[in-house]
Backbone bond lengths (Angstrom), bond angles and torsions (degrees), N, CA, C in turn:
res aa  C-N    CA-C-N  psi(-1)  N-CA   C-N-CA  omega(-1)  CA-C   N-CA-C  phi
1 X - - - 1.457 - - 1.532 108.95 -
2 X 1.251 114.45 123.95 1.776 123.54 174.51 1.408 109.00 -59.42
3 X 1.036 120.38 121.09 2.357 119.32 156.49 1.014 100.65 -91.00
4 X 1.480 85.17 115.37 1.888 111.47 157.28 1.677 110.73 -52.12
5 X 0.921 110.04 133.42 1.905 117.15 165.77 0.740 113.34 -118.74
6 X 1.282 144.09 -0.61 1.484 135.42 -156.29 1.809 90.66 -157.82
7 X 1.176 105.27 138.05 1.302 113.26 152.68 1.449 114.69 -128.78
8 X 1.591 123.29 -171.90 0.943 132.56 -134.09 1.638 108.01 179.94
9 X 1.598 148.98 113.87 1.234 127.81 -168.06 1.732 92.99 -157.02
10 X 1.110 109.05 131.18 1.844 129.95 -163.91 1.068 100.59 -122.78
11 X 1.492 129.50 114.99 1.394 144.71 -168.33 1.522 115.53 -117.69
12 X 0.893 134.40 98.66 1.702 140.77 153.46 0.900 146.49 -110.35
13 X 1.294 140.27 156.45 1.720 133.16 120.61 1.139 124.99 -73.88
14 X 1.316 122.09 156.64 1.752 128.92 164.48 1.070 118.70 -134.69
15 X 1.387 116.24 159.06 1.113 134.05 149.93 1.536 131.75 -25.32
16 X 1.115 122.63 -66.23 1.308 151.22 168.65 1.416 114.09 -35.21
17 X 1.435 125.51 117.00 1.125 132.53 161.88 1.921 106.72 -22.24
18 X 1.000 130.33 154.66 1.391 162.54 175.23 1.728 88.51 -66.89
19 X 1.053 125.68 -64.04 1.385 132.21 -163.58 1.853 102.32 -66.32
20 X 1.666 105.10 -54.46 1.388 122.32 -172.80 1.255 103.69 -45.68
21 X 1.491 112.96 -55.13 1.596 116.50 -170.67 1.558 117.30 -78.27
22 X 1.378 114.91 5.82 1.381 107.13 -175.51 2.159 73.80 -102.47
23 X 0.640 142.67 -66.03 1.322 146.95 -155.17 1.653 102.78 -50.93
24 X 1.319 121.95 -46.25 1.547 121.32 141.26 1.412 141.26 -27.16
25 X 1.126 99.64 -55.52 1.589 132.81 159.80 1.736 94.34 -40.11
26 X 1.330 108.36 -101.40 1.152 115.46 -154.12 1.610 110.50 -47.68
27 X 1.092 123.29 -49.56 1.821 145.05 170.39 1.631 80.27 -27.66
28 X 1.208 149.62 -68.64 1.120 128.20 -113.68 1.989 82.11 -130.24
29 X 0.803 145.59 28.06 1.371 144.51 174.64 1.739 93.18 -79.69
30 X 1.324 122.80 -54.81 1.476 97.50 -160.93 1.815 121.41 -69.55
31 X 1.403 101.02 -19.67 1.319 125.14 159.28 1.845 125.97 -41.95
32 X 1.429 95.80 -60.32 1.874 114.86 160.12 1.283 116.37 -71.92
33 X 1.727 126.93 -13.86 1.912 107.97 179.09 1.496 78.63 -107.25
34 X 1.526 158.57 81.55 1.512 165.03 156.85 1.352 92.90 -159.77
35 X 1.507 135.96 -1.19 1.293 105.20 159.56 1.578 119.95 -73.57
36 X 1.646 127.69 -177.96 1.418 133.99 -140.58 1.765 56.50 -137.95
37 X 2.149 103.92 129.55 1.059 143.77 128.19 1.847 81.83 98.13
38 X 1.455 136.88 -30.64 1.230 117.34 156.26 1.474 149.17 -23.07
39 X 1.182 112.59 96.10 1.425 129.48 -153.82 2.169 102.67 -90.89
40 X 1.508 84.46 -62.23 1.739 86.65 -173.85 1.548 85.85 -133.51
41 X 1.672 96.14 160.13 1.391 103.53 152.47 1.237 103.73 -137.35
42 X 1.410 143.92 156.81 1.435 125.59 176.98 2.190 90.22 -160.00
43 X 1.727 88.51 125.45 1.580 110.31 -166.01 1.341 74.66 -88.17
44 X 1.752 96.45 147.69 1.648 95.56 168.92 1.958 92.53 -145.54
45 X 1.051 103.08 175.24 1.767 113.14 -170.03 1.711 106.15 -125.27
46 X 1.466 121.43 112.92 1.650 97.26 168.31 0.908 105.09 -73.84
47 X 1.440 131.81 170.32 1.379 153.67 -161.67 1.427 104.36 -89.22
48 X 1.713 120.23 -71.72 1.423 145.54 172.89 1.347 91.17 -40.05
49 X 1.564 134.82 -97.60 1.081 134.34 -121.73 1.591 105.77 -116.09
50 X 1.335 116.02 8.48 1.924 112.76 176.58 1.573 109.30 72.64
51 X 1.251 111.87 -10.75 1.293 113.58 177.44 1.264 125.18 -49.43
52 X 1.661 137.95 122.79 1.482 123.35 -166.51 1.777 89.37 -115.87
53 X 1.568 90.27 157.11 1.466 104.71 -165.35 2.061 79.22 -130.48
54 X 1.657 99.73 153.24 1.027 121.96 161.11 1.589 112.18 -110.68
55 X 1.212 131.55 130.79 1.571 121.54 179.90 1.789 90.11 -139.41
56 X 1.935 92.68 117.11 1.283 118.20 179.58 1.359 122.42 -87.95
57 X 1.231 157.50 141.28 1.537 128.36 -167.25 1.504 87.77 -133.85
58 X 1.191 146.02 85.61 1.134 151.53 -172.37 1.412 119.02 -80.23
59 X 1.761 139.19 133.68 1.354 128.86 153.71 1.269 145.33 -44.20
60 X 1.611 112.58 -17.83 1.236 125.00 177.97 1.394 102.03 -154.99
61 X 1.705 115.98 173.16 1.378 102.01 159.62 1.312 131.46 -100.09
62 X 1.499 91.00 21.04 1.786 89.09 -171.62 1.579 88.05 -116.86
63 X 1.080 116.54 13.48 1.488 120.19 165.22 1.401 105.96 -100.72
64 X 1.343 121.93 -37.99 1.738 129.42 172.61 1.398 99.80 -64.10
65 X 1.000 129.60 -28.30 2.346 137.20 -161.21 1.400 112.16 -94.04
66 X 1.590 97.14 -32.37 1.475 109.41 160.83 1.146 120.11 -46.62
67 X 1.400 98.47 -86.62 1.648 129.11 175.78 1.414 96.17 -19.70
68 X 1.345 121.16 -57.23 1.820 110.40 -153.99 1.172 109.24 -93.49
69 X 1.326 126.50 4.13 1.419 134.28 164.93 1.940 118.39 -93.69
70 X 1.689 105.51 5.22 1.190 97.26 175.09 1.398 132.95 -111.93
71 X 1.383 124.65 169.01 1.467 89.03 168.14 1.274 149.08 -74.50
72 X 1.142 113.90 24.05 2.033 103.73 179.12 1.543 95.74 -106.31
73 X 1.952 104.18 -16.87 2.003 99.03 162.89 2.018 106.43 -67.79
74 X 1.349 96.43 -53.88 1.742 84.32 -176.86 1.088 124.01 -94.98
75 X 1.525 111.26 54.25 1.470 141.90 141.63 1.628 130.36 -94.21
76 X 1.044 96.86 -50.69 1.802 116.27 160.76 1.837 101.10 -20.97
77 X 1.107 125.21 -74.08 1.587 116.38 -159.52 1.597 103.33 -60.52
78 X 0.915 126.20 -36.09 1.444 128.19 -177.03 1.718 115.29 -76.27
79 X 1.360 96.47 -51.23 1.381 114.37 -165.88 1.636 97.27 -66.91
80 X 1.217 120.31 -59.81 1.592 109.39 171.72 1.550 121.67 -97.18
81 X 0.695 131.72 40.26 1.335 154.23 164.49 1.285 119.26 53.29
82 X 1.481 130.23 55.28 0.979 145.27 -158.06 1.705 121.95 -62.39
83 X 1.123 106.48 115.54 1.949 102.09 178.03 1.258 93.49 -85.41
84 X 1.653 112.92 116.68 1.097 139.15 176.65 1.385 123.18 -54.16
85 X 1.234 122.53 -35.73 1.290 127.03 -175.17 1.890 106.11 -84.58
86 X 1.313 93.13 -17.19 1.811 98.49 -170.47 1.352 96.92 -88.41
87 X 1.245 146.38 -30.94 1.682 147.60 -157.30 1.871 106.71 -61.87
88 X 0.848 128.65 157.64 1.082 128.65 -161.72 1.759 119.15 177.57
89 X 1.282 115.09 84.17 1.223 127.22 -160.22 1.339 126.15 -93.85
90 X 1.605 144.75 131.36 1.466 123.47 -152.19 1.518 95.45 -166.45
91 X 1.272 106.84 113.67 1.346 127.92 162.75 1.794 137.28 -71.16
92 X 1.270 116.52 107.38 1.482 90.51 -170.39 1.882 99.84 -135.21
93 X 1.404 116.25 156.65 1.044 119.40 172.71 1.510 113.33 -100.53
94 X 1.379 113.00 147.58 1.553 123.46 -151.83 1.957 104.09 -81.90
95 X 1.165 112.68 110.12 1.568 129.66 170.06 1.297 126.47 -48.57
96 X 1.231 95.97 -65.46 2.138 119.84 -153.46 1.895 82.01 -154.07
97 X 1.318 111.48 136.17 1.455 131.14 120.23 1.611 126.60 -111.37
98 X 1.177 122.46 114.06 1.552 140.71 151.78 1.288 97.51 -3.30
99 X 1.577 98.89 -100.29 1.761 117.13 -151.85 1.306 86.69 -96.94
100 X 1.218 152.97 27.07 1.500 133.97 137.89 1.837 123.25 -15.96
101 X 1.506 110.19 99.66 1.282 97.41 163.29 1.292 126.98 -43.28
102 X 1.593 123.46 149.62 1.332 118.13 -179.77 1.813 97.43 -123.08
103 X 1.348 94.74 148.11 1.806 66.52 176.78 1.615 106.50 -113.81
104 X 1.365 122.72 158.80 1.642 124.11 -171.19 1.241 121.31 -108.01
């Protein structure tokens, strides 16, 4: 099993119907498991505000620094229709995992 070190978390609203952007979503999954040092990605929805979050779980951070310097990252604002003023981007390096396999 790979450890994530690096994370990575992409915050918006869009444009895009609720439906549109899940259909986006999926279109573009085989695209996100061919990234280099990509471990997890997991789309999530707030409840309150429709806001969709991307949460990256990366192997390194220069594998997470990569990623956002390429193009299928500076595609994202267009490609899902990003309200610009709502985006909100946040880098963090990995602390504590819980259920972290250990191996024996």
């Amino acid at each position: 099993m790979k450890t994530s070190k690096s994370v990575l978390s992409v915050k918006f609203n869009s444009s895009h119907a609720p439906e549109k952007l899940m259909d986006i979503c999926n279109q573009d999954l085989d695209e996100f498991r061919n990234v280099p040092g990509l471990i997890e990605k997991y789309y999530i929805a707030e409840e309150g505000t429709g806001a969709i979050s991307g949460i990256y779980l990366f192997e390194t951070q220069s594998s997470r620094d990569s990623f956002w310097t390429s193009d299928l990252a500076a595609k994202i604002p267009s490609r899902y229709a990003v309200i610009p003023e709502t985006l909100r981007v946040e880098n963090f390096e990995m602390a504590i995992v819980l259920n972290q396999a250990v191996n024996v």
